[in-house]
C-alpha positions in Angstrom: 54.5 27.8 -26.1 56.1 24.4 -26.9 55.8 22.9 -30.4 57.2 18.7 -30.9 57.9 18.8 -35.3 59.2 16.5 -37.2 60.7 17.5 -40.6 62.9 16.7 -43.0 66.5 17.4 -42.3 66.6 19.6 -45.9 64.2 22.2 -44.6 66.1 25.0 -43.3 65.2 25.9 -39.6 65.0 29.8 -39.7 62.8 28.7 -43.1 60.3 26.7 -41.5 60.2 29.3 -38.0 59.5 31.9 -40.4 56.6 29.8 -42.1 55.2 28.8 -39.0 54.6 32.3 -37.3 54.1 33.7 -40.6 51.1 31.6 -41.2 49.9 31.8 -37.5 49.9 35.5 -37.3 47.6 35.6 -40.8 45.3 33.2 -38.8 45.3 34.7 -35.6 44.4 38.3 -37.7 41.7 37.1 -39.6 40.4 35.2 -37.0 40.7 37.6 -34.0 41.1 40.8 -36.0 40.2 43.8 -33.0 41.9 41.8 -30.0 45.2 41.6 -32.1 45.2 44.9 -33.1 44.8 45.9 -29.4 47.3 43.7 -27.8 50.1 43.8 -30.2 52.3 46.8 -31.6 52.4 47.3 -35.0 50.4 43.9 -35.9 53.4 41.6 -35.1 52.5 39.0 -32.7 55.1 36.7 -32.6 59.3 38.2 -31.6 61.8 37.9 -34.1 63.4 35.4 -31.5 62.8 31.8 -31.2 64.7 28.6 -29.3 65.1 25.5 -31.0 66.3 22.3 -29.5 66.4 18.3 -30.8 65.3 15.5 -29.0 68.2 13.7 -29.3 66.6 10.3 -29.7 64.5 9.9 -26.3 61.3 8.2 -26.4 58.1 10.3 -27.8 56.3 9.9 -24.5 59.5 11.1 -22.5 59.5 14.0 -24.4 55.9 15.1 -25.1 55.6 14.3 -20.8 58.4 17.1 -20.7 56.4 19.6 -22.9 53.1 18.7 -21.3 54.8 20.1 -18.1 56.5 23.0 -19.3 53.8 25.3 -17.8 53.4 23.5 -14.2 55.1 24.9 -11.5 57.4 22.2 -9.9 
């Protein structure tokens, strides 16, 4: 899964990682309560792990065209 976010450079990273999957897994459990149960160990859906990378100032459509073809085989 590939997320493009903008925020403000005084938000820690780890911070705002830990907010996100936080947040999602609630969501995901209320929403989907049986199916996460079943598919995930001990209610955690998300690793511990994540990637982070910067744009480094290329267009928007250059880099949301590389996201949107993260998943296509080449």
């Amino acid at each position: 899964m590939c997320f493009l976010l903008y925020f403000p450079p005084k938000v820690a990273l780890a911070k705002l990682v830990k907010t996100l999957k936080g947040v999602s897994s609630r969501r995901m459990r209320q929403t989907f309560p049986n199916p996460v149960r079943h598919y995930y160990r001990a209610n955690k859906p998300w690793s511990v792990s994540y990637f982070a990378g910067s744009e480094g100032g290329a267009p928007l459509s250059v880099v949301r065209q590389h996201i949107e073809q993260q998943n296509r085989p080449v």
